[in-house]
Each structure stands twice: as structure tokens, then as C-alpha cells.
N, C-alpha and C positions, 0 to 999 in steps of 0.2 A: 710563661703564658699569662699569667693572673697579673703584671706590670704592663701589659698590654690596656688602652683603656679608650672608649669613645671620649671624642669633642663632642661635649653636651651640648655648646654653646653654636659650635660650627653648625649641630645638626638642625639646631633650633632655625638656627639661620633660611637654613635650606628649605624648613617649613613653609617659612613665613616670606620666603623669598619664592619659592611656589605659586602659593596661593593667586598672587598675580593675575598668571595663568587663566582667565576666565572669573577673577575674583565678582563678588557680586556686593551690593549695599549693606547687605546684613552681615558680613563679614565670612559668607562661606563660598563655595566655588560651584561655578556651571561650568563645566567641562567635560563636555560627551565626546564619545570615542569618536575618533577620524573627523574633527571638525579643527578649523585653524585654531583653538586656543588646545587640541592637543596636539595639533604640531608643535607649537610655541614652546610648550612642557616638555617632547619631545628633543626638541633642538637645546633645549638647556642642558637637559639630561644628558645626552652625547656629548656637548659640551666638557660636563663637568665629571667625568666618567673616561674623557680624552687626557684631561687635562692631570688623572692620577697616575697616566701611564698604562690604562686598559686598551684594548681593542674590541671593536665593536662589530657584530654581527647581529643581522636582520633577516627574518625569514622572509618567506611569503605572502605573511599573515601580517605582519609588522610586527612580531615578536621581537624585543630588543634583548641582546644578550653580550653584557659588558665584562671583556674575563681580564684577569691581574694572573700572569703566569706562576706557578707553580714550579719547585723545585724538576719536577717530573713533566714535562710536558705530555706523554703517554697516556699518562692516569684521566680517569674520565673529571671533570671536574664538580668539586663540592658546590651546590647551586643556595641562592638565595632570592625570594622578590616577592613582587607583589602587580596594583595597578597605579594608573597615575588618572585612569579617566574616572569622573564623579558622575554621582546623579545628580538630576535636572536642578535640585538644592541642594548640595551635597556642601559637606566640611572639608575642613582641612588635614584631616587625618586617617580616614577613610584609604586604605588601599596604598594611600600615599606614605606612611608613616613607612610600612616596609619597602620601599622603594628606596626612599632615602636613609632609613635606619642603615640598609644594605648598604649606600653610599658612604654613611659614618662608617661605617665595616671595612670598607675596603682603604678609605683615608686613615686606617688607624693603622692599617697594617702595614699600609706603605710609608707613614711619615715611621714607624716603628724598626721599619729595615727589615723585619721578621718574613720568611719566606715560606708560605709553604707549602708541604708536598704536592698537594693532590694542587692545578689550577682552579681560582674561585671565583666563582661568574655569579654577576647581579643580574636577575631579569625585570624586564619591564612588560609585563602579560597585556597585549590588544582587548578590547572589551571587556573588561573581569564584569562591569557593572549591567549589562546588557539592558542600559535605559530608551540605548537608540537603536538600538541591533540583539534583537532574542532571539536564543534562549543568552543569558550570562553565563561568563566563561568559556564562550564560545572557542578560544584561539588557546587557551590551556589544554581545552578538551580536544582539539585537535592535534596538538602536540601530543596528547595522551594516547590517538587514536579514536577516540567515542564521534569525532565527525572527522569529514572529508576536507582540502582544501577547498574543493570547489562546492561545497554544501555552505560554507564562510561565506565565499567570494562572492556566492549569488544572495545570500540574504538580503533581505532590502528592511528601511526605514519606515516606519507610518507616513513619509511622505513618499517611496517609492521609491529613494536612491539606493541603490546597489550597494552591500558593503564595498566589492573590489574598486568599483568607481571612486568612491570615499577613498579609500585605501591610496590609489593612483594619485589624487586630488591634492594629497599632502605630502607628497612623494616618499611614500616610509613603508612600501612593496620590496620586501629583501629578497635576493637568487635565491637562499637557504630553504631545501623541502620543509616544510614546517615537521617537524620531530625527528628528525634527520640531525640528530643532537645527541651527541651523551651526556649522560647523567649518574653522577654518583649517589648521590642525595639531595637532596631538598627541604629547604626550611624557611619558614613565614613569619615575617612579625604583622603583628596588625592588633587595631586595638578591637578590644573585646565585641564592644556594638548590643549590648548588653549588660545588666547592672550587678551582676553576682560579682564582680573583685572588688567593686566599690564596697556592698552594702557588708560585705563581711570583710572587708579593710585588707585583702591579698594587693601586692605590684606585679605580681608575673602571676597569667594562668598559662601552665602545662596542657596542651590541648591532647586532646586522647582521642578527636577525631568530627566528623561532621555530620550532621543529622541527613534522615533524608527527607528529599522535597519534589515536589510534581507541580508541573504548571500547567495551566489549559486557559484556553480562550472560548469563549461562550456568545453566540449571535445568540438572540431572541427576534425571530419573527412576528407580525402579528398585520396589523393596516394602518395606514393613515387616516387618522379621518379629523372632521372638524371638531372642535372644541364645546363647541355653542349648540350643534344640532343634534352627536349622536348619545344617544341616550347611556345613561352606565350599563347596563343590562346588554347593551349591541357594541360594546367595543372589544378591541383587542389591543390591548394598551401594555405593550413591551416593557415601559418604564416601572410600571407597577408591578410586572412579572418581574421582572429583574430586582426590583428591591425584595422580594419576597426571598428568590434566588438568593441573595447577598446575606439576608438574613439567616438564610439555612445553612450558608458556607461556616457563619459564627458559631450556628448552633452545632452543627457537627463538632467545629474544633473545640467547642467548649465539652460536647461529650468525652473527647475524651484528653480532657483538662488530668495533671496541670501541661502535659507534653505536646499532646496538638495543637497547631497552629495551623489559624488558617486568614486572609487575608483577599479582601478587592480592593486591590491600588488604583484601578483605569478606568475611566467607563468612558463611552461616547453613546450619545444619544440622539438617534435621529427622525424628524428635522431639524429636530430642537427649537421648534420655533413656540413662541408664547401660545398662540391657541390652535395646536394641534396635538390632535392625541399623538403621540409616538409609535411611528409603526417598527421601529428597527432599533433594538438597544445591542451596544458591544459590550462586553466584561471580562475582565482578567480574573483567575484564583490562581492561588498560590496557596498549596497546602502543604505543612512540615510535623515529622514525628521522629524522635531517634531511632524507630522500629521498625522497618520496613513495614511487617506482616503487619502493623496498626495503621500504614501508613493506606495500605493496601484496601484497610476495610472502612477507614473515613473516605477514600474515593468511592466504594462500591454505596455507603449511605449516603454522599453526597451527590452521587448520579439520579440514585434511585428520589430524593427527596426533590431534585429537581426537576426530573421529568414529573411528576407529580403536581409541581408547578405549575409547569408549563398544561399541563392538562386541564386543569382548572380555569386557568388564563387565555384560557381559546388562544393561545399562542404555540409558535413551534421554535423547540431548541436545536441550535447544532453544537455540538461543543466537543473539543479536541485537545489531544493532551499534547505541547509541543516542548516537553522537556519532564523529564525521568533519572532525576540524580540519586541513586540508593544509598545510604549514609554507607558510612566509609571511616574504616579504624584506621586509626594511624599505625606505623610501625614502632614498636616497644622499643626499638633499639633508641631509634631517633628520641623519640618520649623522653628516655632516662639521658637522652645527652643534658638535651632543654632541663630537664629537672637538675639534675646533678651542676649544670652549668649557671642555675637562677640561684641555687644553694651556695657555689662559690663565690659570687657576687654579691653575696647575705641578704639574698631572697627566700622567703618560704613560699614557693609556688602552689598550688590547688588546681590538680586534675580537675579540666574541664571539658566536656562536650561543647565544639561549636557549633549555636542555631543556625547563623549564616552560612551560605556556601561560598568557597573560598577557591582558587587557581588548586591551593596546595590537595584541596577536594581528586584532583582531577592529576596532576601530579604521582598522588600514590597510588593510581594504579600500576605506574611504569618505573617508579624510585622510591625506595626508604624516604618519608616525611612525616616532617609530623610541624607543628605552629606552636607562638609565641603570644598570649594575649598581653595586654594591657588595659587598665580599668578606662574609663571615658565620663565624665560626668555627666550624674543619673543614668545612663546607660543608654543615653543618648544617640543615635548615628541617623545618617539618610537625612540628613537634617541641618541648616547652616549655622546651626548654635553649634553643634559638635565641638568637642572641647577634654583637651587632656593638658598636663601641666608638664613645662620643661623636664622634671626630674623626672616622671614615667616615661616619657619617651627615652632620654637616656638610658631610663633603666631597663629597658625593653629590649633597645640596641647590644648594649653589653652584654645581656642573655644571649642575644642573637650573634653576637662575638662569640665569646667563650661556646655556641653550639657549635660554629666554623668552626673551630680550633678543635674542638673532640672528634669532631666528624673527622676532617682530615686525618687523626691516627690513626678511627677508629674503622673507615672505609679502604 
């Protein structure tokens, strides 16, 4: 098994031959879900996934699922993957690394002759990033069960297209019910998206599981009025409610520092024009804590602090939670494959909590899972500097190897 070994070089390849794909000036990738540069990614993928001797299957959803048979045809098969769509500025390795780490995986096994038991399928997860379609993870979670096909199919865009339209548009609508699949286990490479393997000098983290996170969207009501005439005393000026808002999401997360996280990515503001006061502001939060029951109580201070807000503000809030992901252990079995398999490879891996949410998030609720980090410099992601160095990605891969390979005996 340990003679077994990734093309480092091949993988690199595939990187950088990706990137392509919606590349952008700065050197990272625009590639939102169900738009022609993820067809393009798409079409490679099948391509070069055809071309190992795999067969390909597609859900409902555009779940891609590339399998290399197995001694046993019966057995359910050992799973691997990740996504391939970026955000709006997104890197190169983002999502992507396990996508194709998974494609080194399966080119090593087949140029190797090595067969084995259980069959081994690479996935390609629909929206993991949910830049153009919320909540994210949308097409994992419905493999999972936590949504519906048809709760997917209608989501719509901030411009109002329909995911299954999308879907349809770039022809990657598969017969297969979405989770209408078996599963033996599941495992993620991806890189970290965070700076603890850098700053204390680890190449593999052992992931131990995923935090949890809650999203909501916030209108602020308030009036239009002119700029020049209504006096400050008489307006109802959303923009200013809303920074105050913004301000309080920080302050909560920093109460309860160092593990809460809290976060506004989005705003729209309207009419936005230079001299009107604003009567209607939009805003996203995003709040995370490894703890549920913490996570539970920075909402109940962050509700209350904003209606409070809004009180003061002569304005009025609506705000809606549209996504509820409870942190989620990984399974111990799968943990010590990844450990013991970063150890044979002469890595000393470091148990980590990932902050990000992940497919593989959504995955163990229905299979043994567990993930594979890798350092990213500075701890960089969501970002088109994002940036890891050909040898951690190898070395990520060959973890990701050697976990196939234990899985298979040990399922």
C-alpha cells in the first residue's frame, strides 16, 4: 500500500489547468455555481475522470459522481470530494484542491493496477459555496436530507433566476434522486482557509469536525427623504441604522472572543443615490461558535441589541434566519484513518476544529467522515491571492490516498 504514491506534478498540473476556468487578472477564479465557466470545469472534469476508466453519474441536482470499480461491485462505495464552483474572488484551491487531490487518487490507483475492494467514487458537490444560490451546501445537504429536491430547484439568484433554470441552462440535470446513492464513507481534502497549520509549522490537520454557523438576512426600513432639506432630528435614515447594526454583530462576536465569529459580507443600499437619505438598507450576518448553546446565546444578544437599534433609529427591522448548520463531530473511526494515514506518509498531523463549513459538514450526518486540512499562506481563502505550495498539496493528496486505502479494509 505505502508503494503506492500521488503524481505531484500531474496534480499541479490539473491546478493550474483549472484555474482557466473563469480565471481572472489577479490570478484567482470567478466561477459561480451553474454559470458557463462552471460548465467548462464541468466538462473537463467528466472528461478527465472518462479518460481513467471511471463512469459517471449525475443527479438531479448536478451532483457529479465519478466511480473506478472495485473488487466487489456490491459493496457500497468508499467516497471522496469536494466543490469546484468559487466565490465571486475566489483562489485556486478553494474546494478545488479536493476535487482534483481526489482525481490524483484515482490516477494513482489505476496507473498502479492496485484494485480495490469496496468501489471508489470522486464527487463533484453543486453549490458548496453558495455565493449565487443560499444558503451553501445547498446540493450536499440535500443528499444528506436537511433539504428537498425541489426546495434547491426553486431557489433563485439576487437576480431572480431560478437554480433548476441554471441547472437546465448548462445541461448537468442528472435522472439520479439526489441521495438515492450509497455510501460507505466519506472524506475531504481542502485546505485549511485558516492560519493555525502555517503559524505552528503542521502539513496535515486531522479535522475533528465543524463548527456551528447561522445565517440571516436583515431589511431595515425607515423613508426616503431629501438630503438638503430634512433636518437630522426628522429622518429615518436605514444606512445609519444598519452601521450601528453591523457594529453590534462585531461587538457580540467579540463578547464572546476568542471562538465567536461573526461577520456582514453584503449590504445593498437603497436608492443609493448621493443626496438622499436612505430609506431601505439590506444586510447579511453570518454568525459561528464551536458550541451550539454559545451559539444560541450570541443570537438571542444579537437580536435583542438590534431591535434596540432599530428603536432608537425610528426605523423598522425584519430579519430572518435562512440557514441553521449545528457543528458536527466527525466520526473517530474515519479521524484515526486520516491520522494514522498523515503518520505513515511522515506527517505529524494536529487535531483541528474546522471554522468553515464544508459538504463533508453535511455528509456525516448520513456516513462515517471526517477531512484533511492543508496550511494556505497566511491563512488566507475567499480571496484571489490564495495560495498553497506544490508540496502541500501532494502532501494532502497522499493523506487522502492512504485514508482510501484504510477505509476500504477497514468498512
Amino acid at each position: 500500500m505505502s508503494n503506492i504514491r500521488i503524481d505531484g506534478r500531474a496534480l499541479w498540473a490539473d491546478l493550474m489547468e483549472t484555474a482557466r476556468f473563469g480565471g481572472t487578472e489577479k490570478g484567482g477564479i470567478k466561477r459561480l455555481t451553474l454559470t458557463e465557466e462552471d460548465r467548462q470545469v464541468r466538462d473537463w472534469f467528466a472528461s478527465a475522470c472518462t479518460a481513467l476508466g471511471c463512469t459517471m453519474t449525475i443527479d438531479r441536482l448536478g451532483n457529479m459522481f465519478a466511480r473506478l470499480e472495485g473488487q466487489d461491485p456490491t459493496l457500497p462505495p468508499i467516497t471522496m470530494g469536494s466543490h469546484l464552483d468559487t466565490q465571486p474572488t475566489g483562489g485556486k484551491f478553494d474546494g478545488i484542491l479536493g476535487v482534483l487531490g481526489g482525481l490524483a487518487v484515482l490516477r494513482a490507483l489505476r496507473e498502479s493496477g492496485h484494485v480495490t475492494r469496496h468501489p471508489i467514487e470522486l464527487i463533484n458537490w453543486t453549490n458548496e459555496e453558495g455565493s449565487r444560490f443560499s444558503p451553501p451546501m445547498m446540493c450536499s445537504g440535500a443528499f444528506a436530507g436537511a433539504f428537498t429536491e425541489e426546495e434547491v430547484l426553486d431557489k433563485r439568484d439576487r437576480a431572480g433566476e431560478r437554480f433548476g433554470d441554471a441547472l437546465d441552462a448548462i445541461a448537468y440535470r442528472g435522472e439520479q434522486q439526489c441521495g438515492d446513492h450509497p455510501v460507505a464513507a466519506y472524506f475531504e481534502l481542502h485546505i485549511e482557509q485558516g492560519p493555525i497549520l502555517e503559524a505552528e509549522d503542521y502539513v496535515i490537520g486531522s479535522v475533528t469536525g465543524v463548527q456551528g454557523m447561522r445565517w440571516y438576512e436583515a431589511t431595515v426600513t425607515g423613508r426616503d427623504a431629501h438630503a438638503g432639506s430634512t433636518p437630522m432630528t426628522m429622518r429615518a435614515d436605514t444606512l445609519l441604522a444598519a452601521a450601528s447594526m453591523i457594529a453590534a454583530v462585531s461587538r457580540v462576536a467579540q463578547d464572546h472572543a476568542p471562538l465567536g465569529l461573526g461577520t456582514v459580507g453584503l449590504i445593498e443600499n437603497r436608492p443609493n443615490s448621493h443626496n438622499v437619505v436612505p430609506g431601505e438598507t439590506f444586510f447579511t450576518i453570518d454568525l459561528r461558535h464551536p458550541d451550539d448553546a454559545v451559539l444560541a446565546e450570541m443570537e438571542k444578544s444579537l437580536l435583542t441589541a438590534l431591535d434596540s437599534v432599530a428603536e432608537s433609529g425610528k426605523v423598522t427591522l425584519s430579519i430572518r434566519q435562512i440557514w441553521d448548520a449545528p457543528a458536527v463531530p466527525f466520526d473517530r473511526r474515519c479521524i484515526d484513518i486520516v491520522t494514522d494515514s498523515a503518520r505513515e506518509a511522515g506527517y505529524t498531523p494536529r487535531e483541528i476544529v474546522s471554522g468553515p463549513g464544508h459538504d463533508a459538514a453535511y455528509l456525516a450526518r448520513i456516513t462515517p467522515t471526517a477531512m484533511i486540512f492543508v496550511p494556505c499562506r497566511d491563512g488566507l481563502s475567499h480571496n484571489e491571492a490564495e495560495s498553497i505550495t506544490k508540496a502541500e498539496a501532494e502532501a494532502g493528496a497522499n493523506v487522502l490516498l492512504g485514508a482510501i486505502l484504510r477505509a476500504d479494509r477497514v468498512f
